[in-house]
C-alpha positions as CSV (number, residue, x, y, z in Angstrom):
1,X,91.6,128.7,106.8
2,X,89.0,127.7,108.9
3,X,89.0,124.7,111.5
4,X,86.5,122.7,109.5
5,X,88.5,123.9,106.1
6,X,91.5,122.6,107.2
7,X,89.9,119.3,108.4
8,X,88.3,118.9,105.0
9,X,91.8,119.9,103.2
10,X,93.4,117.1,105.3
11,X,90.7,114.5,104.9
12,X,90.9,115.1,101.0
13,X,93.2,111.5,100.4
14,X,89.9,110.1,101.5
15,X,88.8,109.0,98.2
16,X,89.6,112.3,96.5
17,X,88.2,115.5,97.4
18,X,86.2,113.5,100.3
19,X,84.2,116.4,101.9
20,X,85.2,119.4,101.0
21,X,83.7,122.0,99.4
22,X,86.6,123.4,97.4
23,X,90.5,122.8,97.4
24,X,93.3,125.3,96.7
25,X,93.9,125.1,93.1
26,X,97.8,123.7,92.6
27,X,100.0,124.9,90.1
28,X,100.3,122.7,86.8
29,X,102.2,122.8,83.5
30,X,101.3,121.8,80.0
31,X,103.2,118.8,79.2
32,X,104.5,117.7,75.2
33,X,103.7,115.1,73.3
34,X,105.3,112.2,74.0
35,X,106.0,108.2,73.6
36,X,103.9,106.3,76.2
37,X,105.5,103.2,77.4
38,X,104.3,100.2,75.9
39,X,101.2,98.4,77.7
40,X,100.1,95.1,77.6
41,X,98.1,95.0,74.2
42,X,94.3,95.0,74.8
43,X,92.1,94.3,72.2
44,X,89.7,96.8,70.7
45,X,85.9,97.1,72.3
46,X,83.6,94.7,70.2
47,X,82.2,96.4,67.1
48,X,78.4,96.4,68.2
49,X,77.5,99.4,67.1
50,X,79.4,102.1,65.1
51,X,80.7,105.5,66.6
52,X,78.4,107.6,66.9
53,X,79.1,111.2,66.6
54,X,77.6,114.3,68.1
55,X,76.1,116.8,65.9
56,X,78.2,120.0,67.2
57,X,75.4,122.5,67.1
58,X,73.4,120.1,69.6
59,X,75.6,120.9,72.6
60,X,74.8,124.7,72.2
61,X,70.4,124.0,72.0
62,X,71.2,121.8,75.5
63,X,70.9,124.6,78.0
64,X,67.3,125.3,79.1
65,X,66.4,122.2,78.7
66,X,63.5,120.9,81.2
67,X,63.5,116.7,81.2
68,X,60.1,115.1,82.2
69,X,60.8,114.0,86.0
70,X,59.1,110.3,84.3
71,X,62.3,110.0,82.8
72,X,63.7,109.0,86.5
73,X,62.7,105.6,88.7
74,X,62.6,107.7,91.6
75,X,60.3,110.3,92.5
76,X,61.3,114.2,91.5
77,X,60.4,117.5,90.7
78,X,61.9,119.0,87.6
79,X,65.6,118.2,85.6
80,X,67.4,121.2,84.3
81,X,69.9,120.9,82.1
82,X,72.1,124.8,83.3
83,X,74.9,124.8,81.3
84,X,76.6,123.1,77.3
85,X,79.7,124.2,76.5
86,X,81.5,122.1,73.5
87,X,85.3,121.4,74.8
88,X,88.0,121.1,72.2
89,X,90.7,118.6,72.7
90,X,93.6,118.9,75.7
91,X,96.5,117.4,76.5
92,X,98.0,115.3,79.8
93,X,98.9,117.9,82.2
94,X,100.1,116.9,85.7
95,X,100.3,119.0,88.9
96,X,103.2,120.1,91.3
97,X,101.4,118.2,94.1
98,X,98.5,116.7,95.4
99,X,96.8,115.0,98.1
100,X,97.3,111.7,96.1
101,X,99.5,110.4,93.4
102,X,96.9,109.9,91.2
103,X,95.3,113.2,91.9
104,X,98.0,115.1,90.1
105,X,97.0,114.1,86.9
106,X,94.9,115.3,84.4
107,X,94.5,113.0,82.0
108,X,93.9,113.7,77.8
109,X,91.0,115.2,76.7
110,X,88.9,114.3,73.7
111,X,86.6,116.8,72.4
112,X,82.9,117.1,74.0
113,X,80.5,118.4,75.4
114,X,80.5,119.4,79.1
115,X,76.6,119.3,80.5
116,X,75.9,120.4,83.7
117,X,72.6,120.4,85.6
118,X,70.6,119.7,88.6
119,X,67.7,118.0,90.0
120,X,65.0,119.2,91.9
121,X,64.1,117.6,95.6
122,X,60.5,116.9,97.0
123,X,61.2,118.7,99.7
124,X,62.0,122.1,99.4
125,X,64.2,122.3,102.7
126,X,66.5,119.9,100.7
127,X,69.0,120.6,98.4
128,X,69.1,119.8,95.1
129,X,70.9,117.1,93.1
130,X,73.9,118.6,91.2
131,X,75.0,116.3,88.0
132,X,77.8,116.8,85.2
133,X,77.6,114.6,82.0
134,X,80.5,114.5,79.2
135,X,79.7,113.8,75.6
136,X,82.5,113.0,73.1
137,X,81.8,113.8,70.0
138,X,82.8,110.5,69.2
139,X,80.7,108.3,70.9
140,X,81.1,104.6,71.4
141,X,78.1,103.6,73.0
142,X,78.6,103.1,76.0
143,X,79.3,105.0,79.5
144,X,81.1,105.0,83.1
145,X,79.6,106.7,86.1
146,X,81.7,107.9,88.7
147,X,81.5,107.6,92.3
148,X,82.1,110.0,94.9
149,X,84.4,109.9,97.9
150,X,83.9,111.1,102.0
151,X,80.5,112.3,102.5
152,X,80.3,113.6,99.0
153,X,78.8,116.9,98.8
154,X,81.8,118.1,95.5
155,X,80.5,117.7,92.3
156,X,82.2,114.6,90.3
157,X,83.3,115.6,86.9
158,X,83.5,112.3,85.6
159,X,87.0,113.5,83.5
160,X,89.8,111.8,85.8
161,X,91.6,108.8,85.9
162,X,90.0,105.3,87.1
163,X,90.5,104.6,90.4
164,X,93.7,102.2,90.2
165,X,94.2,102.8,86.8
166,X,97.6,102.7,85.2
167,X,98.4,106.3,85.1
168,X,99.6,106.5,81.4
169,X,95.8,104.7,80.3
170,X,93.7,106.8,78.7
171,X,90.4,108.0,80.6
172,X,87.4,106.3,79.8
173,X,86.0,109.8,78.1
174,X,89.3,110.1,76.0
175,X,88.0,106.2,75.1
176,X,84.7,107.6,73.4
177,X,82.8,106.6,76.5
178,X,79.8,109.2,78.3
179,X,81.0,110.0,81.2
180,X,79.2,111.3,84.6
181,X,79.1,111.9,88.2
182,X,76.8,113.7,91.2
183,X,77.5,115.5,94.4
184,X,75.1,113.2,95.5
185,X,72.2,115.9,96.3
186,X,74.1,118.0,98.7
187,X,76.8,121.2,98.8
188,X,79.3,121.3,101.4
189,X,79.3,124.6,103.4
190,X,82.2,126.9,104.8
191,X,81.8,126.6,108.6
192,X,80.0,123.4,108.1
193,X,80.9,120.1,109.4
194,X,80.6,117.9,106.2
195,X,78.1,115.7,107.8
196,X,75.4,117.9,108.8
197,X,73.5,117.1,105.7
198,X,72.2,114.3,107.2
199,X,70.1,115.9,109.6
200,X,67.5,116.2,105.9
201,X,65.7,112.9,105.1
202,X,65.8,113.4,101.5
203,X,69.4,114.3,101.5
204,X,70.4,111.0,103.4
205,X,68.5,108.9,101.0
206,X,70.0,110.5,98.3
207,X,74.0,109.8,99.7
208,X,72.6,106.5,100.8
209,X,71.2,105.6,97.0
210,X,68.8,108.0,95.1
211,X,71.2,110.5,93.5
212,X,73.2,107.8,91.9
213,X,69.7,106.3,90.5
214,X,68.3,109.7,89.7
215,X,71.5,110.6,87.6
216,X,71.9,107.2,86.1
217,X,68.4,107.7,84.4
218,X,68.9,111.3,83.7
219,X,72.2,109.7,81.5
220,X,70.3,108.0,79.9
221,X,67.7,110.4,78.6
222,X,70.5,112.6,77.6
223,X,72.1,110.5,75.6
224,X,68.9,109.1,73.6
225,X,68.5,112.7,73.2
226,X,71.4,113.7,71.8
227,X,73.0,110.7,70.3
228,X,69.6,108.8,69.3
229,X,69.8,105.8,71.3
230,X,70.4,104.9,74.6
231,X,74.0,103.4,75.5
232,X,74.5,99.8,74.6
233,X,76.6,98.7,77.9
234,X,76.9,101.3,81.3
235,X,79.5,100.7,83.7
236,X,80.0,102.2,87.7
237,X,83.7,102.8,88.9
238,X,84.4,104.1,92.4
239,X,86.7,104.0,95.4
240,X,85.9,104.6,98.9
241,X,82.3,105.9,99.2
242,X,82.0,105.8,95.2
243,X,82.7,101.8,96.0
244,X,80.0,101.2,98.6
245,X,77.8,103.2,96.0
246,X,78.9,100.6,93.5
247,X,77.8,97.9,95.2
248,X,74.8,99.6,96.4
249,X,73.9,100.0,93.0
250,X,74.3,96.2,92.2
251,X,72.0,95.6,94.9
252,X,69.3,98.0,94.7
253,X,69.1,98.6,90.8
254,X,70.3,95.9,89.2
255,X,69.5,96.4,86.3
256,X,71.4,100.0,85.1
257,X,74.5,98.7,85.0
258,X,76.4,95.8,82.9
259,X,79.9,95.8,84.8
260,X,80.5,97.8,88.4
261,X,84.3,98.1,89.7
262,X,84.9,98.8,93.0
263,X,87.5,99.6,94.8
264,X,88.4,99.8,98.7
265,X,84.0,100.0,99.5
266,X,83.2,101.3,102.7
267,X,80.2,99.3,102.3
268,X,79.7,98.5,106.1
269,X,79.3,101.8,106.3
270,X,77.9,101.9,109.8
271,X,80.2,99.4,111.3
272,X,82.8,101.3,110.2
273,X,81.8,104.9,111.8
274,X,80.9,103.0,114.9
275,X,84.4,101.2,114.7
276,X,86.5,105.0,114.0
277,X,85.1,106.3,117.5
278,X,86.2,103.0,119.4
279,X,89.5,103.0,117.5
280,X,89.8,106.9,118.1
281,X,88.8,106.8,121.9
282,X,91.3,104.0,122.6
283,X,93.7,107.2,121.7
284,X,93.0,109.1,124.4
285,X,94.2,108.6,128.1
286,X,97.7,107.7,127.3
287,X,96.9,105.4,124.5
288,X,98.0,108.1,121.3
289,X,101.2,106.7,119.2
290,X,103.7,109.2,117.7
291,X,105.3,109.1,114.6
292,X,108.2,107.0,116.3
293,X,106.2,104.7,118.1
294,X,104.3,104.1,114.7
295,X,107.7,103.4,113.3
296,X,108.3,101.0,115.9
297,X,105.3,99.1,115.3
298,X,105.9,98.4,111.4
299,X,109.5,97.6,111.8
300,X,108.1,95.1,114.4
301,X,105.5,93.6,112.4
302,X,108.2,93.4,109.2
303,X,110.2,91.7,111.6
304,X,107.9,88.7,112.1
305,X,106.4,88.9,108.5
306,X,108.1,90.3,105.8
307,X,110.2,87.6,104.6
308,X,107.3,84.8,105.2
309,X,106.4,84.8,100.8
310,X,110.1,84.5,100.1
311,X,111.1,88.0,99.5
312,X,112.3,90.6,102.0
313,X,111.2,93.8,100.3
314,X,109.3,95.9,103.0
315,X,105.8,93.9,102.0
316,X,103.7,91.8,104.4
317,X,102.5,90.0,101.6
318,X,99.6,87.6,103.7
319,X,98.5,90.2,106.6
320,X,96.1,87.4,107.7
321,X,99.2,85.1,108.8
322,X,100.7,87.6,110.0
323,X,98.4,87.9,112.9
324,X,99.4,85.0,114.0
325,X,102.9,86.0,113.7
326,X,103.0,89.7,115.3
327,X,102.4,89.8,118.7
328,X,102.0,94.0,119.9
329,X,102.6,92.7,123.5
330,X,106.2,92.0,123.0
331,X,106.9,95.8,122.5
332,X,105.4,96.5,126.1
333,X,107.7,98.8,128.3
334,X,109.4,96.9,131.1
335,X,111.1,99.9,132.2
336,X,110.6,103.8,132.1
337,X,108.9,104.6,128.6
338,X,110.8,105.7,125.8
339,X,110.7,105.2,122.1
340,X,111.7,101.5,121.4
341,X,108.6,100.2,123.6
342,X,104.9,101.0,123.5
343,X,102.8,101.9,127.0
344,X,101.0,99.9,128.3
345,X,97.6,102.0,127.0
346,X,99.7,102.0,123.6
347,X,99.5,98.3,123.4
348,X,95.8,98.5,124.3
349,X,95.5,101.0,121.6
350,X,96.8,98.6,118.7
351,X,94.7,95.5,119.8
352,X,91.8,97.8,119.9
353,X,92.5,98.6,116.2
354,X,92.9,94.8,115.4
355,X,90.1,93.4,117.0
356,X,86.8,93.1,115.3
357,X,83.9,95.2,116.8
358,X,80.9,93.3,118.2
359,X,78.0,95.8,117.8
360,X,75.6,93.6,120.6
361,X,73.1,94.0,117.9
362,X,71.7,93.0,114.3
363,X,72.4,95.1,111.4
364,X,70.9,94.9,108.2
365,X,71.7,91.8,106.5
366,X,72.8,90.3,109.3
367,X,75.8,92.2,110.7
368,X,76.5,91.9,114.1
369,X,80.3,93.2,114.1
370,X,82.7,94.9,112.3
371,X,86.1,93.4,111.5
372,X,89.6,94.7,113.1
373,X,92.5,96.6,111.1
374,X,95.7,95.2,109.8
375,X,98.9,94.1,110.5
376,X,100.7,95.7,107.6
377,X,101.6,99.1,106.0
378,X,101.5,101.1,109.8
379,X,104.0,103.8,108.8
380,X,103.1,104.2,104.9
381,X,104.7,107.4,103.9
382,X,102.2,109.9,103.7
383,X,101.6,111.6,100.2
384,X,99.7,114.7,101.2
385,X,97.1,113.6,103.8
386,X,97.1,110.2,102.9
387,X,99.2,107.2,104.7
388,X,99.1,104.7,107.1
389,X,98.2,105.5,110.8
390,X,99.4,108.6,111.4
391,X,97.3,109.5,108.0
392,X,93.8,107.7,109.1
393,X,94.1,106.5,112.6
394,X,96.4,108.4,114.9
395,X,97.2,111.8,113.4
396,X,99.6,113.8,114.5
397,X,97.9,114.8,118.3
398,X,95.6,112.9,120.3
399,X,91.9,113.0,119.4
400,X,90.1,116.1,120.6
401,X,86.7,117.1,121.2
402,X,85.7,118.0,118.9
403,X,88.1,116.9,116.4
404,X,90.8,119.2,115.1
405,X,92.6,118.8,111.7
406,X,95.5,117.0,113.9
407,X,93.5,113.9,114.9
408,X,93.3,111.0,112.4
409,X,90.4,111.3,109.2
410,X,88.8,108.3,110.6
411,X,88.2,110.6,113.7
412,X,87.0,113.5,111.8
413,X,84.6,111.5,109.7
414,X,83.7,109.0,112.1
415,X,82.6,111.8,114.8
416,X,80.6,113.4,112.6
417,X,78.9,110.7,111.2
418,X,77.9,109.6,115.0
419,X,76.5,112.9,116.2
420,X,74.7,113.8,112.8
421,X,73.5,110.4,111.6
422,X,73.2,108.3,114.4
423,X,72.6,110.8,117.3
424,X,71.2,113.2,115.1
425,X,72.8,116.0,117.8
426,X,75.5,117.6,116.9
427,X,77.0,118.5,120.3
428,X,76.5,114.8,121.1
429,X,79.0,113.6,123.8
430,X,81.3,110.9,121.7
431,X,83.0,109.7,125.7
432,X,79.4,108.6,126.5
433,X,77.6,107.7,123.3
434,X,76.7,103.8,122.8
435,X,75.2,102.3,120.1
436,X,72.2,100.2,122.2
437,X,70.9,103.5,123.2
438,X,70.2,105.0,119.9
439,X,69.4,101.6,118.4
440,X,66.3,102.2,116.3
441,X,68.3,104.9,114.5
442,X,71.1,102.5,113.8
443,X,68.9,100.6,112.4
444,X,67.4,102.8,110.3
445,X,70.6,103.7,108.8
446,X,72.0,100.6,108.8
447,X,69.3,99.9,106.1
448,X,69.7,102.8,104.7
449,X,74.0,102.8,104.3
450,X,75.5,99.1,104.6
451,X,75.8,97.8,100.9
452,X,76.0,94.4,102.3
453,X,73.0,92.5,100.5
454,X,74.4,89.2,99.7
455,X,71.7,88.5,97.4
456,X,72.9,89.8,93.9
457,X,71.2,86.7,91.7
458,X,69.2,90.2,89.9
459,X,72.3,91.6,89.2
460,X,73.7,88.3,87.6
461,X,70.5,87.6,86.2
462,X,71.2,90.9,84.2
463,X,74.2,89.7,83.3
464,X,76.5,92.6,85.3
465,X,80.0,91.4,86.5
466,X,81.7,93.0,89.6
467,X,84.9,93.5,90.4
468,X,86.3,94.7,94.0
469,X,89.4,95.2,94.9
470,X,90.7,95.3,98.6
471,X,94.1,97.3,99.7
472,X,95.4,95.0,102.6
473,X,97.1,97.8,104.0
474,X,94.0,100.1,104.3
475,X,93.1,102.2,107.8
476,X,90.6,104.2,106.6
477,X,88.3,101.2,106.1
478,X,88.9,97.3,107.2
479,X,89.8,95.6,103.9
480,X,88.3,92.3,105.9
481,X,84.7,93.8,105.5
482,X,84.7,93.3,101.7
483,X,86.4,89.5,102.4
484,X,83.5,89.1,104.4
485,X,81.3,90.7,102.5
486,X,82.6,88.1,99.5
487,X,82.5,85.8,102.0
488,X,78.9,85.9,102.4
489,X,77.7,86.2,99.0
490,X,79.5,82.9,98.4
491,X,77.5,81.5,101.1
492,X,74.6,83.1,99.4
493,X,74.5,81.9,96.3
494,X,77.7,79.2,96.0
495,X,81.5,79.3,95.2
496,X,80.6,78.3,91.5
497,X,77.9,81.2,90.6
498,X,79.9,83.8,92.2
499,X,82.9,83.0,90.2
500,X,81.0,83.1,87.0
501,X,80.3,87.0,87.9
502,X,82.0,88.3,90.9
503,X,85.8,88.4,91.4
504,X,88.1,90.0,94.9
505,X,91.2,91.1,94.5
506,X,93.6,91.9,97.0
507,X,96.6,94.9,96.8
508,X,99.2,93.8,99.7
509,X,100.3,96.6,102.0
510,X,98.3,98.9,99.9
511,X,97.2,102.2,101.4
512,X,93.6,103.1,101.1
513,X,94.6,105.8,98.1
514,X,97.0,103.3,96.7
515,X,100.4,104.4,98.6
516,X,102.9,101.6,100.2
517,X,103.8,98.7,97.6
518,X,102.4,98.4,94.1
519,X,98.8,98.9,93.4
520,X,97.6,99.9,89.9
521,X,96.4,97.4,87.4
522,X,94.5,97.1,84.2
523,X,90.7,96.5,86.2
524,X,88.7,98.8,83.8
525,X,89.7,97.0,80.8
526,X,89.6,93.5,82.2
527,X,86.3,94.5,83.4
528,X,84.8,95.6,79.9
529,X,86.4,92.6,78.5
530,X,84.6,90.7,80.6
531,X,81.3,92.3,80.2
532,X,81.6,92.4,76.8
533,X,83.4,89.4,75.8
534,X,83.3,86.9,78.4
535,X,86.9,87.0,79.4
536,X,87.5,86.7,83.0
537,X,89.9,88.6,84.5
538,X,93.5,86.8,84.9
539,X,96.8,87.0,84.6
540,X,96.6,90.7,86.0
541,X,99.6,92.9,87.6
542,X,100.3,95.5,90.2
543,X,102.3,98.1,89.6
544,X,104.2,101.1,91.4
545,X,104.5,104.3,89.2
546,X,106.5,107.2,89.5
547,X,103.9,109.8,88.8
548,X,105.9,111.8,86.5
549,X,105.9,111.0,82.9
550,X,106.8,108.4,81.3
551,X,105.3,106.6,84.4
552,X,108.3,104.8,85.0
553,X,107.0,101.5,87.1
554,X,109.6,100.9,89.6
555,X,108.2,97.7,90.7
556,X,105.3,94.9,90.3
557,X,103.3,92.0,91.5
558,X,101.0,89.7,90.3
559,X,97.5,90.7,91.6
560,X,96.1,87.6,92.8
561,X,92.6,86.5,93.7
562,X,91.5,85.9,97.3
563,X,92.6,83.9,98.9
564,X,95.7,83.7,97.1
565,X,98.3,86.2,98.3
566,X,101.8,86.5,96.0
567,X,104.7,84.2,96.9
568,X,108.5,84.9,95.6
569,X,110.1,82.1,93.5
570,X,112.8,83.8,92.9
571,X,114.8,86.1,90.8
572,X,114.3,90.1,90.2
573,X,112.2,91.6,93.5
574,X,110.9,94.1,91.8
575,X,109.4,92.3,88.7
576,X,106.1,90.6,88.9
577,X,107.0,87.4,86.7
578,X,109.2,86.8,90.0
579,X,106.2,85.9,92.0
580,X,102.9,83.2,91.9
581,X,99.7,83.8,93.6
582,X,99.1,80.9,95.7
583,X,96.8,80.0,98.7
């Protein structure tokens, strides 16, 4: 396999199939009926319109099909419709292995209609918009677009699990819903770094924002087409990139979507790149951390935190007071080196990761820094690629130039992004690059990327609801960027109006792909209930799955809203009616 292969095969926790082209397929089996556990019971979507089914024979007249680029808010060419080919029903099948938990399964299909298609650019230098669209034949109005992951550039099906979702729920299309996703208007490339894309105008706006418009209103049209009507509510789920493009959406078309979950948003997206290549050059020079020395560092920091809610059960359950509590310093060498103390470039290394980044300049919105990373969930076991530091931040060798599928993905990607966004040279020297010296560009992308508009009174207006949800144990992205982000919007528009429309969650120790403590929850259905029925969402539980069926869940926590982390009361550690959320 190729250098840039492997990276993209290692990088693949990041969000799911984050910037690669392709991945090995992995061997599955067929699994047999069988007795789901009981869930919490949740009540049946409100009967505003009946099902709607979808006339078989329509699926085969689909392919051909030329919609009228007026159909779209954004300027185009031409829609094609490629391919229709009418699906019958399959069953739950799970894989051997996977990058992620969650990625091993496959969950229930219903029967449908699988559309694929593409849209045309302006410019013929860029490349085209690749879209897939799945239409039950039992339809119950309404539909869920899908986000993407990385740098995109991998078509999204649209036929997975939610991100965070419960892994014995049923998907959203087994649910009767329309389902969709984009590559987001560009193809990864053997040989090619996944980031060279942006190096085409069009092809940046359309991962900053235009794909997920353009396919959002060539949804629509299909399903007035083929159903009759257009859906009665649309919801946005995504993780990672798909979250920033959630919240992008919210802010720059707020009017396409009713309810928008997202989870883990990158959506100070330039902050963050700029952050990886500070984090990633405090590696170098002496300042890299094995796999012991990452051990070291989590053991110290349960040390001084684990046991502050109560419970001693391997979880930093309030990572914020446990700044105060962990101090890197004390593991500083006082002799020869060795692996029960860091160097002192090590402990350099670690505060560079947990300090905030001042960029010495405005960003859109207002940004002038990016926050720091952690305490909490250093040595996650990696599933796969994904993991704590030695998944995103460290790696398993010291950063190299360029990167090598060793380094950390937060290396990789943040590399990349600075030599083909931001420097726009992709032999760019990362030891020398700064941010003032390229600082129109910065800007320009900074407009262009950061989902960080606090001003969402259209989106309310509309009467959308938003739900994010923050792992506290992420490295591929500061959890303390959406706080903030919260943060600000509450300064925006007041504690009262945001609560009426916009909740944050947080997932303790929680890695960024939902490894390290309990971190699947019911958010898609307390979303829709909210949406549809004015319910807020409360009284909502982690869990920690085995991802085998039945799903076993091996342990849970109340998932609290921020700034309320959980605290034990007492009783079974591994149940969530053992703990409270409080401040």
């Amino acid at each position: 396999m190729s250098r840039v292969g492997r990276a993209c095969a290692m990088a693949a926790a990041f969000a799911l199939l984050a910037g690669c082209s392709s991945l090995p397929s992995l061997p599955s089996f067929e699994l047999p009926r069988f007795e789901l556990p009981r869930l919490p019971a949740i009540p049946p979507l409100p009967a505003v319109a009946p099902i709607i089914f979808l006339p078989q024979t329509i699926c085969a007249s689909l392919p051909g099909t030329l919609l009228p680029p007026a159909d779209l808010g954004l300027p185009t060419r031409r829609v094609s419709i490629d391919s229709a080919e009418l699906l019958a029903a399959s069953q739950l099948r799970v894989a051997d292995r996977s990058p992620t938990p969650a990625g091993a399964i496959t969950p229930a299909m219903p029967q449908r209609c699988k559309l694929l298609g593409h849209i045309e650019p302006q410019d013929s230098n860029a490349p085209v918009i690749n879209f897939q669209i799945n239409l039950p034949v039992r339809w119950n109005g309404r539909s869920v677009q899908y986000g993407g992951g990385g740098f995109n550039g991998v078509l999204i099906s649209g036929e997975g699990l939610l991100p965070a979702a419960r892994y014995e729920q049923a998907s959203p299309l087994a649910q009767g819903y329309v389902t969709y996703g984009t590559d987001s208007g560009h193809q990864n490339n053997p040989g090619e770094p996944p980031q060279a894309f942006a190096m085409n105008d069009e092809a940046l706006v359309n991962f900053a924002h235009g794909s997920y418009k353009k396919v959002h209103d060539v949804a629509v049209a299909v399903m007035k087409r083929v159903y009759g009507q257009p859906p009665h509510k649309m919801y946005f789920v995504g993780s990672s990139e798909g979250g920033r493009e959630g919240l992008t959406m919210a802010q720059r078309y707020p009017q396409d979507f009713d309810g928008i979950f997202s989870r883990v948003p990158v959506i100070a997206w330039t902050g963050l790149q700029h952050a990886g290549l500070r984090d990633g050059l405090a590696l170098t020079n002496g300042g890299w951390i094995d796999a012991a020395h990452v051990k070291l560092v989590q053991d110290a920091v349960l040390a001084a935190c684990d046991s502050a809610d109560g419970a001693v059960d391997g979880i930093v359950s309030d990572p914020v007071a446990c700044r105060s509590r962990f101090d890197v310093t004390k593991l500083l060498c006082t002799g020869a080196a060795n692996d029960r103390c860091l160097t002192e470039p090590q402990v350099r290394a670690v505060q560079t990761l947990q300090s905030p980044l001042d960029f010495g300049m405005e960003l859109a919105n207002g940004w002038h820094g990016y926050p720091g990373r952690g305490p909490s969930g250093e040595n996650t076991p990696a599933s796969g690629p994904a993991g704590g530091w030695q998944a995103w931040w460290t790696g398993s060798a010291p950063p190299a130039f360029p990167p090598v599928p060793a380094n950390g993905i937060a290396w990789f990607y943040g590399a990349g992004a600075i030599q083909y966004f931001y420097a726009r040279d992709p032999k760019a020297d990362l030891r020398s690059y700064r941010m003032a010296d390229h600082a129109q560009r910065v800007g320009e992308i900074s407009a262009l990327m950061d989902s960080t508009d606090p001003d969402l009174s259209a989106f309310r207006a509309h009467g959308g609801k938003l739900i994010v949800l923050e792992n506290l144990g992420d490295y591929a992205q500061s959890p303390y960027a959406g706080i903030g982000y919260h943060d600000a919007v509450v300064q925006r528009m007041g504690q009262g109006t945001v609560d009426g429309f916009f909740k944050l969650f947080t997932a303790p120790n929680v890695d960024h792909v939902g490894t390290g403590a309990p971190a699947n929850a019911d958010l898609f259905a307390a979303l829709v209930d909210w949406v549809e029925r004015g319910h807020a969402p409360a009284n909502l539980q982690l869990v920690e799955q085995d991802a085998k069926p039945p799903f076993a869940v091996r342990r849970s926590r109340p998932l609290c809203e921020w700034p309320q982390v959980p605290r034990y009361l007492g009783g079974e550690l591994n149940a969530a009616g053992s703990f409270a959320c409080a401040q």
